[in-house]
LUMLOGU-391052 format. One record per residue: x, y, z of N, C-alpha, C, O in turn; residue number from 1. Coordinates in steps of 0.2 Angstrom, whole numbers. Layout:
<nodes>
> X:Y:Z:X:Y:Z:X:Y:Z:X:Y:Z:NUM
...
</nodes>
This chain:
<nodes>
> 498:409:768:495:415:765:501:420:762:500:423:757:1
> 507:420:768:512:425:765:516:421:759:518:424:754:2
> 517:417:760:518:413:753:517:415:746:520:418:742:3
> 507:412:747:503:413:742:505:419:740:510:419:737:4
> 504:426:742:504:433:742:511:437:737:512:442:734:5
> 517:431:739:521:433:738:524:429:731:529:430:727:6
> 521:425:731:518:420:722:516:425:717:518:427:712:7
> 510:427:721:505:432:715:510:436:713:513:434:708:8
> 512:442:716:513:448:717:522:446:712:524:451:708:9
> 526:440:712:531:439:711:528:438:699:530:439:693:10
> 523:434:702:519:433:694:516:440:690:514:441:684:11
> 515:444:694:511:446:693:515:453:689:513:457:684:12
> 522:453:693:526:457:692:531:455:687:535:460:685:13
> 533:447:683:534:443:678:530:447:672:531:452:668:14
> 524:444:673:520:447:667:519:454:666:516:455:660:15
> 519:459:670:520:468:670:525:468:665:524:471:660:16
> 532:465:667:538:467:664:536:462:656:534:466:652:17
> 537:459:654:534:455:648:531:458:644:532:459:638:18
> 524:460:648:520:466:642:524:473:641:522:476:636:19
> 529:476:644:531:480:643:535:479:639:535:483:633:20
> 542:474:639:545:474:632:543:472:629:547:471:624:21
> 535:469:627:531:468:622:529:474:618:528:475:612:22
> 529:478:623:525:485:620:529:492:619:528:497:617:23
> 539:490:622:543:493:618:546:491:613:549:493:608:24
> 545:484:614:546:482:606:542:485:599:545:485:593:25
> 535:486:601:530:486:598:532:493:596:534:493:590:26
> 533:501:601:533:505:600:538:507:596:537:512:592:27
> 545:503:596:550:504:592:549:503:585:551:507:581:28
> 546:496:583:543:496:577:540:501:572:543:503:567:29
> 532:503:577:530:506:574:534:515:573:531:519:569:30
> 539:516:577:543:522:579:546:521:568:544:524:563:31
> 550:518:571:554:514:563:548:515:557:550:520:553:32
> 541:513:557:539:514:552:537:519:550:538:520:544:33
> 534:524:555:534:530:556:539:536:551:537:540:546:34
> 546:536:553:549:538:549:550:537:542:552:540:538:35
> 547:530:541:549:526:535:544:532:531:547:536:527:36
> 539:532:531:531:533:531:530:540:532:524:541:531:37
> 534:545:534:533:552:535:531:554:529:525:556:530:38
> 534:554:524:533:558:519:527:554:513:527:556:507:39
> 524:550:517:517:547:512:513:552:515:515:557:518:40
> 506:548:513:499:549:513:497:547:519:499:541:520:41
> 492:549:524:489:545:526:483:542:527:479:546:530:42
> 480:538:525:472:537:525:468:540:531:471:541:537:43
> 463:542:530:460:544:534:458:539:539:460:539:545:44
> 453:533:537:451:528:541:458:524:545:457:519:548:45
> 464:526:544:470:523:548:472:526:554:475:523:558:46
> 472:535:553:473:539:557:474:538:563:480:538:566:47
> 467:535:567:466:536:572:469:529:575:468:523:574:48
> 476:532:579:477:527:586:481:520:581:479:514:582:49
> 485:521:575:486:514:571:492:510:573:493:506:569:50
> 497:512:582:499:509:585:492:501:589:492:495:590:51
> 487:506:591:481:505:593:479:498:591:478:493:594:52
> 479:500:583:474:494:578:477:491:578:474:486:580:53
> 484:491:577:488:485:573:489:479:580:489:473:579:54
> 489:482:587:489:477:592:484:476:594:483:473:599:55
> 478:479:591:469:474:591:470:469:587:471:463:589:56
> 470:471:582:471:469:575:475:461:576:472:456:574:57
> 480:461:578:485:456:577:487:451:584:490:446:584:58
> 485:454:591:486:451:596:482:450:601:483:445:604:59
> 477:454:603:473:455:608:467:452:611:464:452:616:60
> 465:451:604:458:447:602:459:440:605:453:438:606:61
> 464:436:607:466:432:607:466:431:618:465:426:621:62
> 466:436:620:463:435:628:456:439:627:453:441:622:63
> 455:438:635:448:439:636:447:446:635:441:449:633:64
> 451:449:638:456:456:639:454:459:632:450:463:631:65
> 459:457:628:458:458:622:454:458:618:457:459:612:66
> 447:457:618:443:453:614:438:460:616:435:463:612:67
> 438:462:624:435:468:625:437:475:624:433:479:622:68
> 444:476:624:445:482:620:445:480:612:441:484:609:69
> 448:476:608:444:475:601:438:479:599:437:483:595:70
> 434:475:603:426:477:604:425:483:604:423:486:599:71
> 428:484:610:428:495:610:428:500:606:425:505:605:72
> 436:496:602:439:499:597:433:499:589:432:503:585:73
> 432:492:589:428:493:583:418:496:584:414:496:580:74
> 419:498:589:411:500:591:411:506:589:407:508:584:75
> 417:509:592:418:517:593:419:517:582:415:522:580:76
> 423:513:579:424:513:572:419:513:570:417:518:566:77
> 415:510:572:409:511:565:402:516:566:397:517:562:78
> 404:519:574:400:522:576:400:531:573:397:536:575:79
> 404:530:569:410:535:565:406:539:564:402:535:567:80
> 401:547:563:397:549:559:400:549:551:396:549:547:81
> 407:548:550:409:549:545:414:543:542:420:544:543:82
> 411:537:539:414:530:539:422:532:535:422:535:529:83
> 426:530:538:430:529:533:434:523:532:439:521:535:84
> 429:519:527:427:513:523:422:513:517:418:518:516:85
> 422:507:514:419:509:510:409:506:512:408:502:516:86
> 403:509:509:399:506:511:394:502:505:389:498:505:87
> 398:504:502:395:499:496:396:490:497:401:489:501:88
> 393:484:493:397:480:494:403:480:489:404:483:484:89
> 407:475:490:412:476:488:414:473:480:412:467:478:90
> 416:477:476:419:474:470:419:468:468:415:466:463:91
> 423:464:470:426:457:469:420:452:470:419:448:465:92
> 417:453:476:412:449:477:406:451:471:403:448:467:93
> 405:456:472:398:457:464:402:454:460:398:449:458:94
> 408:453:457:409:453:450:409:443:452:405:439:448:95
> 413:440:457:413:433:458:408:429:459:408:423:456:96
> 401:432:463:394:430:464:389:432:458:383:432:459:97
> 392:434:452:386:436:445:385:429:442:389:426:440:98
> 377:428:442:375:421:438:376:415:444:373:410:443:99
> 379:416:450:378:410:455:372:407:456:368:412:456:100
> 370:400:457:365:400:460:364:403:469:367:400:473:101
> 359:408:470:359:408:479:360:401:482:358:396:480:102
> 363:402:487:363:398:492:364:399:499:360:403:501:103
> 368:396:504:370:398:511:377:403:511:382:400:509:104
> 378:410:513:382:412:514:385:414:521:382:415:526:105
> 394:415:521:395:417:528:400:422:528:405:421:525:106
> 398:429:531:401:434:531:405:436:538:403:439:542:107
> 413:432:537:417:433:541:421:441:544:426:444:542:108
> 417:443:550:419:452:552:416:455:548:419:460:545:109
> 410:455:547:406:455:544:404:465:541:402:468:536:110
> 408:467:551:407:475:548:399:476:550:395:472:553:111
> 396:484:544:391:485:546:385:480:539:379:481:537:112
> 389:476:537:385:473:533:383:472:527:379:467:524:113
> 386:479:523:386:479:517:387:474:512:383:475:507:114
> 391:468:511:392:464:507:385:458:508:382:456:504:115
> 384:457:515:379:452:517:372:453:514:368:450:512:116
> 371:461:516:366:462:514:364:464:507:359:464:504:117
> 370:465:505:369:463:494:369:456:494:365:455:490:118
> 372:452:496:370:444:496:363:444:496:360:444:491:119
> 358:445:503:353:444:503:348:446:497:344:443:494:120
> 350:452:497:346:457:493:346:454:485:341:455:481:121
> 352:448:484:350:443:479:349:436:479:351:431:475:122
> 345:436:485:343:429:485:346:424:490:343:419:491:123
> 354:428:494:356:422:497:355:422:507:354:426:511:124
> 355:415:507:355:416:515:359:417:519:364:413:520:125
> 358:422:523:364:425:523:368:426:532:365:431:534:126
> 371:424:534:376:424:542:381:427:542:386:424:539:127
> 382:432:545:386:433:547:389:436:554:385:437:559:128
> 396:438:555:396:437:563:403:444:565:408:444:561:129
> 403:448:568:406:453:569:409:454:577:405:452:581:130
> 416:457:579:416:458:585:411:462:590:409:462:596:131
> 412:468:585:407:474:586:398:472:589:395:467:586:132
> 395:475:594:389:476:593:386:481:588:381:480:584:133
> 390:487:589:387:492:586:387:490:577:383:493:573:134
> 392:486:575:393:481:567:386:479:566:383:481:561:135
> 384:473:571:378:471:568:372:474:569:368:471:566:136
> 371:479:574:365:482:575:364:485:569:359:485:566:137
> 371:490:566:369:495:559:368:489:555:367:492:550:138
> 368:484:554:367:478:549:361:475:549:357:474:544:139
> 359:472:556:351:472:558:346:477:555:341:474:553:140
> 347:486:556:345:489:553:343:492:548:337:494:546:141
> 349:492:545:352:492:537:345:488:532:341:490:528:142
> 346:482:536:340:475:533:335:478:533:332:480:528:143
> 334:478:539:325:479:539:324:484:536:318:484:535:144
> 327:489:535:325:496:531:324:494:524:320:497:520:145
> 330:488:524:329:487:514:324:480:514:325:477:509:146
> 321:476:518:315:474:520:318:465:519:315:460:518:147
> 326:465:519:329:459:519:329:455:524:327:458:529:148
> 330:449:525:332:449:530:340:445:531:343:443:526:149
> 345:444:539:351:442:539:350:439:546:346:440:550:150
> 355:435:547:357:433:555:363:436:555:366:437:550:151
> 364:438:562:370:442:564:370:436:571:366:432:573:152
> 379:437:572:381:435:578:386:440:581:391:441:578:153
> 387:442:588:392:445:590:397:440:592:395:435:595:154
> 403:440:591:407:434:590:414:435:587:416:440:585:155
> 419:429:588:426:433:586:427:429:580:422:426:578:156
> 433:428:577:435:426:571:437:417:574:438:412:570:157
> 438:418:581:444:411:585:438:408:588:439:402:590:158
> 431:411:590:426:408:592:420:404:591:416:400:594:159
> 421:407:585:413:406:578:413:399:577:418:396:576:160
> 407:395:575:407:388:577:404:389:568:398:390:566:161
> 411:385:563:409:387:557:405:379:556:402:380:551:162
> 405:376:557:401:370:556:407:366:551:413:366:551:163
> 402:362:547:404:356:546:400:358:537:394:359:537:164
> 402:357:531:397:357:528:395:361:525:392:359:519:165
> 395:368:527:388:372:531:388:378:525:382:380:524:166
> 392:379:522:391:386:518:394:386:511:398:382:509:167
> 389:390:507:391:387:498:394:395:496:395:398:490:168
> 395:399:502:400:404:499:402:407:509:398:410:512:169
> 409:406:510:411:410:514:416:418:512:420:417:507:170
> 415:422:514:417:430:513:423:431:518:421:432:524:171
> 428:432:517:433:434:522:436:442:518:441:442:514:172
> 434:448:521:435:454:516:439:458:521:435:461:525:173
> 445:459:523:449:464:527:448:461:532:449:465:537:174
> 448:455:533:446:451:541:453:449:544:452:444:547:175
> 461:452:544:464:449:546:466:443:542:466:444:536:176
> 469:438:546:473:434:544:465:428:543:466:424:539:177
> 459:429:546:452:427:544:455:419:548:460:417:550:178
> 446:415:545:450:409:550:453:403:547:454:402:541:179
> 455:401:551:460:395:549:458:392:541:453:394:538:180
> 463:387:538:463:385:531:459:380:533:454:380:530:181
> 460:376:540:456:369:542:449:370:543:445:365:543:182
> 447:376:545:438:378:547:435:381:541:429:382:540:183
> 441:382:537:438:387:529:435:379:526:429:377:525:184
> 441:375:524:440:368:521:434:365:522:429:363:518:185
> 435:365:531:427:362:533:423:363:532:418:359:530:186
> 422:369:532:413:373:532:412:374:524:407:377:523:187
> 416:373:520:412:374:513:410:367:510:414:363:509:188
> 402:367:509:399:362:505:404:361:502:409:364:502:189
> 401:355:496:408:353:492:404:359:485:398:361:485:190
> 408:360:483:408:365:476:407:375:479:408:380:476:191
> 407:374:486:406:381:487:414:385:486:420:383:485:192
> 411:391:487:417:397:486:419:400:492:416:400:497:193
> 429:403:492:428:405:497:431:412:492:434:411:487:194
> 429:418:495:432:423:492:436:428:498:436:427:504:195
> 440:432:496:445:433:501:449:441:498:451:441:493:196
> 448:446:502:451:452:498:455:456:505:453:455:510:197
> 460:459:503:464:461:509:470:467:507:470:470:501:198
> 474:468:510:479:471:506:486:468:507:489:464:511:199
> 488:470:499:496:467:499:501:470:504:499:475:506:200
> 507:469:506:511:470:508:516:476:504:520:480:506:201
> 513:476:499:518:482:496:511:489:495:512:494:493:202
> 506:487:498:502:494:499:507:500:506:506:506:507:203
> 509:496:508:515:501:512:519:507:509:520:512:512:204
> 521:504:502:524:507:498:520:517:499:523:521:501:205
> 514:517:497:508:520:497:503:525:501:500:530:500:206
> 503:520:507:500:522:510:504:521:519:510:519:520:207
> 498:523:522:501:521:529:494:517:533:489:519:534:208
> 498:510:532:492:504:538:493:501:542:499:500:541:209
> 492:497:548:493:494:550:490:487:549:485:486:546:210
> 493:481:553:486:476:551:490:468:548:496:465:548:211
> 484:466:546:488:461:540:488:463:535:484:466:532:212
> 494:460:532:496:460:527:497:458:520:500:463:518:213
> 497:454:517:500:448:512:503:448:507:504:451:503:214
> 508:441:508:514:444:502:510:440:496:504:438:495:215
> 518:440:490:510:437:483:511:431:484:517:429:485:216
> 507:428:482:507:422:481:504:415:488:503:409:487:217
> 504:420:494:502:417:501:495:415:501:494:410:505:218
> 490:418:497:486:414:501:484:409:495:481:405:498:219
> 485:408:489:483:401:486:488:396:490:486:390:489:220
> 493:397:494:497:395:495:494:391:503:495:386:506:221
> 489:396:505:489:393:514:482:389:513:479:387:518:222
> 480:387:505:473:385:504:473:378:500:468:376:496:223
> 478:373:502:479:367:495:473:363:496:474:358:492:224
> 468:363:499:462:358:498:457:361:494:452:357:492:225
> 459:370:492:453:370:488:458:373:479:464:374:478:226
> 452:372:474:454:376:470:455:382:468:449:386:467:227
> 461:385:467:461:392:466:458:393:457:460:391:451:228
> 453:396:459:447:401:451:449:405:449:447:407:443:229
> 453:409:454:455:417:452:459:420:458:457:420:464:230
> 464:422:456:469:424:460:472:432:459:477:431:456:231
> 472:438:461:476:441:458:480:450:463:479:453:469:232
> 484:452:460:485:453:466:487:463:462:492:467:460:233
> 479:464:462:481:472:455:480:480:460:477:481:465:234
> 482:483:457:480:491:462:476:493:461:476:496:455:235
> 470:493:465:462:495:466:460:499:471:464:501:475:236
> 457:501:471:453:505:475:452:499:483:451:494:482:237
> 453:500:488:452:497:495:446:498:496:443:503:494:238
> 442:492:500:439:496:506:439:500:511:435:505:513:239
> 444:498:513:446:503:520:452:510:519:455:512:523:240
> 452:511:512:459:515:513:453:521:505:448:520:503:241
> 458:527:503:455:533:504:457:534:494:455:537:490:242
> 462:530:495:466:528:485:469:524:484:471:520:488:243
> 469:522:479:472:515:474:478:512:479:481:516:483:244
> 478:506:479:484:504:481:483:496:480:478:493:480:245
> 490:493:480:490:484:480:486:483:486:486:486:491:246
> 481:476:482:478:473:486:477:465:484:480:464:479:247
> 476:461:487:476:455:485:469:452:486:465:454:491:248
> 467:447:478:458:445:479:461:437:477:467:436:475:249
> 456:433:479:457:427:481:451:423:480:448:422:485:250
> 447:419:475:445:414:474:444:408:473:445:405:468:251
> 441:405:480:442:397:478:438:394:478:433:397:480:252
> 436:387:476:432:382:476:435:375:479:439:372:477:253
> 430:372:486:430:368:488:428:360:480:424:360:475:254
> 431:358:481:430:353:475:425:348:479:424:346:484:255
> 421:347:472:416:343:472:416:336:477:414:336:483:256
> 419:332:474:421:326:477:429:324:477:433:324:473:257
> 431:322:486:439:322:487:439:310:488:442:307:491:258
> 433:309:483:435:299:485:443:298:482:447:295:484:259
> 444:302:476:450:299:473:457:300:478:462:298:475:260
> 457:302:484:462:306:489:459:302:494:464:299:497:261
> 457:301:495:455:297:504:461:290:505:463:289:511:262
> 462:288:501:469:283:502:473:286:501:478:283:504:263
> 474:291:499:483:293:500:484:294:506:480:298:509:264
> 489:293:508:494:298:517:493:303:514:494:306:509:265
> 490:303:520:491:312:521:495:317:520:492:323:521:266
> 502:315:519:508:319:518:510:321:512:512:326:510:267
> 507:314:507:510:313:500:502:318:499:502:324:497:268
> 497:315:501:491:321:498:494:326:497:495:327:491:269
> 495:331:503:495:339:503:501:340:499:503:346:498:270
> 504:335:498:511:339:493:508:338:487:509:342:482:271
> 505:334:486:501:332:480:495:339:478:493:340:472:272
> 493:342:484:488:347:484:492:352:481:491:355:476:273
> 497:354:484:500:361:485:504:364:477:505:370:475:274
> 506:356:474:508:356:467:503:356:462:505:359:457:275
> 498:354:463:493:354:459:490:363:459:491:367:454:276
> 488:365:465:486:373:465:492:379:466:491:385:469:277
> 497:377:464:504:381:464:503:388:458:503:387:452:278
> 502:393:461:504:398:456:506:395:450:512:393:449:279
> 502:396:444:506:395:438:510:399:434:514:396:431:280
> 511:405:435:516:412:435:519:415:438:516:414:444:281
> 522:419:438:523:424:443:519:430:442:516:431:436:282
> 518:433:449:511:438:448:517:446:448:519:450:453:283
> 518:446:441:524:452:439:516:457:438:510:456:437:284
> 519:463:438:516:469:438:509:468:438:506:468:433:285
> 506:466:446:499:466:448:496:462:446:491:460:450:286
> 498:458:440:493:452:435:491:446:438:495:445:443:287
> 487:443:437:481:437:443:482:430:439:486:429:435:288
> 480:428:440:478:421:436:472:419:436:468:422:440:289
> 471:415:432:463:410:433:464:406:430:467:406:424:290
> 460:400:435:461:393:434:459:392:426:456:396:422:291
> 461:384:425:458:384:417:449:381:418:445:380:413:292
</nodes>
């Protein structure tokens, strides 16, 4: 037993020192950005605790540990009396989903609901899944007040069991780095949409955020199984931020049928994919593309 005792206590005090130069490393970073960033703006909705977020955000989620303070952090978020986000739905998606036919939708961190529930509110059926409780109860409520209805899940982005098939339009809007290319690919019926909004990496320039990021051109890039429809990367208004600044929107289409691919290697495929959906310009002062 004195052994055992002296195992734990030896491990125990490995991983004490580990997170701490994980977390002086962290604080030096953020110390660095800090000065970088004095003399900006700060968003209101960033204010609070953005050493905080950025190690919700990007690391924490990922233990058990972390999945509960997440939780904390975004309950307390949206329990806000004063959201600072936006609560409308979002831009991109009204202008991407006009003329679709409805069908199965999936609203990844879904938040308190707002894009799902304009989904509904035009017909579509609508899932979606947040870490927060307090996310999907105002989402729950939100519905039933405008007489819709939604499925909620409490649930993480690394948890959620996207199926096989299953959605003719998934939503990844400020969600992080959102989920894998391999469970996006899966889960969209053949012909559905994936849409995708976040901020660029030069909104730093602007503002003060923490979080992910993206540079241009990354995500048609982490997506070659589907077709890029519309790409662009212009200075908008945010969801989550208080003034204009770079953002990146993102839509793709699962293609209809992949028989004419099923015989190539696999290798020669994806190189085959990545050239085919390869940015066709450079994305110089803000401008987007869209497929032909």
């Amino acid at each position: 037993m004195q052994g055992l005792r002296q195992f734990d206590a030896g491990q125990w005090i490995d991983r004490t020192l580990t997170l701490k130069t994980w977390l002086d490393s962290l604080a030096a970073v953020g110390l660095r950005k800090e000065r970088e960033l004095s003399a900006q703006t700060v968003e209101p909705g960033y204010q609070k605790g953005s050493l905080l977020q950025s190690l919700i955000n990007n690391l924490m989620p990922s233990t058990r540990g972390g999945v509960r303070l997440a939780s904390r952090y975004w309950n307390q978020y949206f329990a806000d009396e004063r959201p600072g986000f936006n609560t409308n739905p979002n831009n991109f998606l009204v202008e991407m989903v006009k003329g679709r036919l409805p069908g199965k939708a999936l609203d990844v961190a879904m938040g308190q609901g707002r894009n799902g529930i304009w989904l509904a509110q035009q017909g579509w059926d609508v899932t979606g899944f947040d870490i927060a409780v307090q996310a999907t109860t105002c989402a729950n409520q939100q519905a039933a007040n405008l007489g819709v209805t939604i499925r909620t899940e409490v649930n993480t982005i690394g948890a959620f069991d996207y199926g096989v098939r299953c959605w003719d339009l998934i939503l990844v809007f400020y969600a992080g780095v959102g989920p894998s290319a391999e469970h996006i690919e899966r889960a969209l019926k053949p012909g559905g949409l994936l849409l995708v909004e976040a901020f660029h990496e030069d909104a730093l320039r602007s503002i003060r955020i923490c979080g992910v990021l993206f540079k241009t051109g990354e995500l048609p890039a982490r997506y070659p199984g589907l077709r890029t429809v519309r790409y662009e990367e212009p200075i908008a208004m945010p969801d989550f931020a208080q003034k204009p600044t770079r953002v990146v929107r993102f839509c793709a289409q699962k293609p209809e049928s992949n028989e004419s691919l099923i015989d190539i290697p696999s290798r020669l495929k994806l190189r085959w994919l990545r050239q085919e959906h390869r940015p066709k310009r450079p994305f110089a002062n803000g401008g987007g593309i869209t497929a032909a």
